[in-house]
Rosetta silent file (secondary structure, phi, psi, omega in degrees, C-alpha in Angstrom):
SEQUENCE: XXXXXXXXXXXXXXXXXXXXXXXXXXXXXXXXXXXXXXXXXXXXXXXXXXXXXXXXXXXXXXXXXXXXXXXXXXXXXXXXXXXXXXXXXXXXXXXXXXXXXX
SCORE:     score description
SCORE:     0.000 S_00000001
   1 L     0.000  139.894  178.352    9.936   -6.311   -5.147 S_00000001
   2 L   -59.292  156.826  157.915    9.291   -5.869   -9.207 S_00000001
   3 L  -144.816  131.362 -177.475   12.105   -6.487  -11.081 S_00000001
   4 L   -43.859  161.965 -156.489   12.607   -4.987  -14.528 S_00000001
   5 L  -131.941  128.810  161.722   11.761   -6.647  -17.673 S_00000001
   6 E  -153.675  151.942  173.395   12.975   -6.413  -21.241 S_00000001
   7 L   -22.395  110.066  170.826   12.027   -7.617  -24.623 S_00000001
   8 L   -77.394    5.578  153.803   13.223  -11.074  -25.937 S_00000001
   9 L  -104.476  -14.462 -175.914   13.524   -9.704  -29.334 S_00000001
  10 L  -136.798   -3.534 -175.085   15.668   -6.534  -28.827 S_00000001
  11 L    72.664  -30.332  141.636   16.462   -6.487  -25.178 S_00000001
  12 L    11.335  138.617  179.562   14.877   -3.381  -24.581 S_00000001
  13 E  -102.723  152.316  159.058   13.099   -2.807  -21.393 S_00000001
  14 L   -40.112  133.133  150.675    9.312   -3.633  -21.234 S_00000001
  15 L  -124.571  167.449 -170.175    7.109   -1.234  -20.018 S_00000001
  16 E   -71.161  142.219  174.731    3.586   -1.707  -18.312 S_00000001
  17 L  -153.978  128.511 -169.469    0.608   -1.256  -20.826 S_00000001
  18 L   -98.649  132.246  165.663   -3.459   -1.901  -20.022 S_00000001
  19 E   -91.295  108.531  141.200   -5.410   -3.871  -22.920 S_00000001
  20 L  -131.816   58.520  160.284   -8.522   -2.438  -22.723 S_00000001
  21 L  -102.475  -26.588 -164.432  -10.536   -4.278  -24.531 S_00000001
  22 L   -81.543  -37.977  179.665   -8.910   -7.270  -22.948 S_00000001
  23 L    55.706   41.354  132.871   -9.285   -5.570  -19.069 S_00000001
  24 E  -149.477 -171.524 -153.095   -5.301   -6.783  -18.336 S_00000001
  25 L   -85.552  151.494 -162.348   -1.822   -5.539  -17.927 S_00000001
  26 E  -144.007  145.908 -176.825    0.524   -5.876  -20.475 S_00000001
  27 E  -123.415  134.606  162.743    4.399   -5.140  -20.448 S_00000001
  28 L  -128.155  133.735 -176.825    5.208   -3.881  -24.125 S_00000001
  29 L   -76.184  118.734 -168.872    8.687   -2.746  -25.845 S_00000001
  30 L   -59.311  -24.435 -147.241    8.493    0.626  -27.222 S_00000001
  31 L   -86.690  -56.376 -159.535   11.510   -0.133  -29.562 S_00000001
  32 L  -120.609   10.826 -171.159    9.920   -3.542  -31.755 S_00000001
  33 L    84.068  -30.775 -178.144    6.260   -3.522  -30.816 S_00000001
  34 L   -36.683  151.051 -169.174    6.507   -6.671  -28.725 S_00000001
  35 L  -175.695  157.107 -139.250    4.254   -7.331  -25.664 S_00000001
  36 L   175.911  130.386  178.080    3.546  -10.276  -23.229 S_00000001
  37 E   -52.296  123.113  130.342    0.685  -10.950  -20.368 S_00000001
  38 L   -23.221  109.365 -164.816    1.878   -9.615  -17.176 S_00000001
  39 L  -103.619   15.873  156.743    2.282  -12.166  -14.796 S_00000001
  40 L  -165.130  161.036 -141.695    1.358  -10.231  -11.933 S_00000001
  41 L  -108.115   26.700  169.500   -0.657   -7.335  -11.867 S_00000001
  42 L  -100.481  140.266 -169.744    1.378   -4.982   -8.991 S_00000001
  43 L  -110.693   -7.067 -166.009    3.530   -2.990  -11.597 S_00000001
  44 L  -155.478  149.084  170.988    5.311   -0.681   -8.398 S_00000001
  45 L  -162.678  115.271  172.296    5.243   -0.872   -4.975 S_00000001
  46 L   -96.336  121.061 -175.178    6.905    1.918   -2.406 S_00000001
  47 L  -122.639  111.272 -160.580    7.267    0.469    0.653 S_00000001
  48 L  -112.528  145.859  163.867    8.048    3.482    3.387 S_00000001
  49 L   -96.201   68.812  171.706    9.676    3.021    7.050 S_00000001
  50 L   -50.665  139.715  159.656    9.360    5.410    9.804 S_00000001
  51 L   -96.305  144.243 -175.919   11.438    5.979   12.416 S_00000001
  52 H   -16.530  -58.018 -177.367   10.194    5.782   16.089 S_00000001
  53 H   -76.766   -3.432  166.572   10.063    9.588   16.353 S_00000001
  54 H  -102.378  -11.733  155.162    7.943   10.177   13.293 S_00000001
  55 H   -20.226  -79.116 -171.835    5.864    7.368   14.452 S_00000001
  56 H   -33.394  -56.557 -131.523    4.893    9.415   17.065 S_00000001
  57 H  -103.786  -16.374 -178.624    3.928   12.369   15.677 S_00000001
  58 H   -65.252  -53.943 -167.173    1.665   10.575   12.519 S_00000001
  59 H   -45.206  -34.031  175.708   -0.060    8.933   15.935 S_00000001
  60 H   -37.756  -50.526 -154.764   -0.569   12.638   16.881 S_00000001
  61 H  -124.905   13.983  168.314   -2.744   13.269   14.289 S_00000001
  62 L   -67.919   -9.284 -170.116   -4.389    9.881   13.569 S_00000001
  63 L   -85.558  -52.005 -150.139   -7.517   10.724   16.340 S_00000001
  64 L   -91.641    9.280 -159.054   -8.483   13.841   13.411 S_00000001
  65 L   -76.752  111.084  175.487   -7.960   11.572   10.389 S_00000001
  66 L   -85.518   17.703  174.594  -12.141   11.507    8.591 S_00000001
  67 L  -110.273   -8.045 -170.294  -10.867    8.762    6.906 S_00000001
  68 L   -97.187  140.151  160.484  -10.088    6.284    8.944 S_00000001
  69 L   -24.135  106.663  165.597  -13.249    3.556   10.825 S_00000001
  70 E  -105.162  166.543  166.265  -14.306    4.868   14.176 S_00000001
  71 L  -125.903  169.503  173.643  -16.200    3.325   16.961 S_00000001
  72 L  -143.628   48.018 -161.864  -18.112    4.551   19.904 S_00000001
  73 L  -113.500  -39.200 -141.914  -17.628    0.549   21.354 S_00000001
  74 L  -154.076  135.710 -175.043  -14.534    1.415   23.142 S_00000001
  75 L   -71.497   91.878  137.995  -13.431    3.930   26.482 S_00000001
  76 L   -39.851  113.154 -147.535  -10.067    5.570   26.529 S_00000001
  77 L   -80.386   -7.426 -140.775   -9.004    4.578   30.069 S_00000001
  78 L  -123.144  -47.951  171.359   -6.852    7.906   30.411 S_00000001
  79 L   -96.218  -33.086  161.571   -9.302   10.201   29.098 S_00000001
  80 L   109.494  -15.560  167.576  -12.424    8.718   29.128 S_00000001
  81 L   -26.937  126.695  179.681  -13.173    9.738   25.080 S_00000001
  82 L  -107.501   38.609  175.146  -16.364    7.658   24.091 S_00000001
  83 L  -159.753  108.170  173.800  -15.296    7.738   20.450 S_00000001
  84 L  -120.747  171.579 -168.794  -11.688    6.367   18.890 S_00000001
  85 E  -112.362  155.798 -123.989  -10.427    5.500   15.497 S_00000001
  86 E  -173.375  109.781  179.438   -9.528    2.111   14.740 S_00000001
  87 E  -178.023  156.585 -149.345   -6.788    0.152   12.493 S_00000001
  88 E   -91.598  120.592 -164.257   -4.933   -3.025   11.610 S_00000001
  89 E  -121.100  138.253 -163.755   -1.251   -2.640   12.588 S_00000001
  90 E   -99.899  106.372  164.919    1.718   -5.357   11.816 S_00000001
  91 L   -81.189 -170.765 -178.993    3.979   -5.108   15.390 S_00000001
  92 L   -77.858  -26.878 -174.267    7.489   -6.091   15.261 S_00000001
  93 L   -99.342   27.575  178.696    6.817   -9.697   16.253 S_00000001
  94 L    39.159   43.747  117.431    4.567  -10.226   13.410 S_00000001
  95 L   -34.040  118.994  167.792    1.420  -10.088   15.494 S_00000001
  96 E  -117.116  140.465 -165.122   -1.293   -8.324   13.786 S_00000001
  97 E  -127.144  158.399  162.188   -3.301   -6.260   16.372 S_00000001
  98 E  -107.763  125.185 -173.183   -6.095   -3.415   15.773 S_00000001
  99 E  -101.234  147.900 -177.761   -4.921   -0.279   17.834 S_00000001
 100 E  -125.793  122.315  177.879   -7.655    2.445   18.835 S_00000001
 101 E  -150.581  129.886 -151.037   -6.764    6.019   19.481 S_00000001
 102 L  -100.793    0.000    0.000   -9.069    8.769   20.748 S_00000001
């Protein structure tokens, strides 16, 4: 998780700024002018949590998704669909598996 930043000359907080002539991130205080290299270049990160029953229902509509990597490699035993969708999913036991659903 980010943690906020402010200005060693006025205490102020930093905000994110791109040099671009430079091509990198920058945190600069609106307040004195001051600014400092970023030292890593995620400036936010929303990290969301489903619960079991909205699992489900995303799973619902994951088969119609045109964005996600299909195959035509792999049989749905239950239906017999010769075409599923395909993606890398982090299980509870911190296994990473690729699940397919037609």
């Amino acid at each position: 998780m980010s943690t906020m930043k402010f200005c060693r000359e006025c205490n102020n907080i930093l905000y994110p700024k791109e040099d671009k002539d430079q091509k990198i991130l920058l945190y600069a205080c609106r307040n004195c002018d001051h600014q400092e290299v970023a030292d890593n270049n995620c400036v936010y990160r929303n990290e969301i949590h489903h619960a079991v029953g909205e699992r489900t229902q995303i799973l619902q509509d994951v088969a119609a998704d045109p964005t996600l990597p299909r195959t035509k490699a792999v049989r749905c035993s239950e239906c017999k669909h010769g075409e599923a969708v395909f993606f890398q999913v982090n299980n509870q036991s911190s296994i990473c598996c690729i699940e397919f659903y037609c």
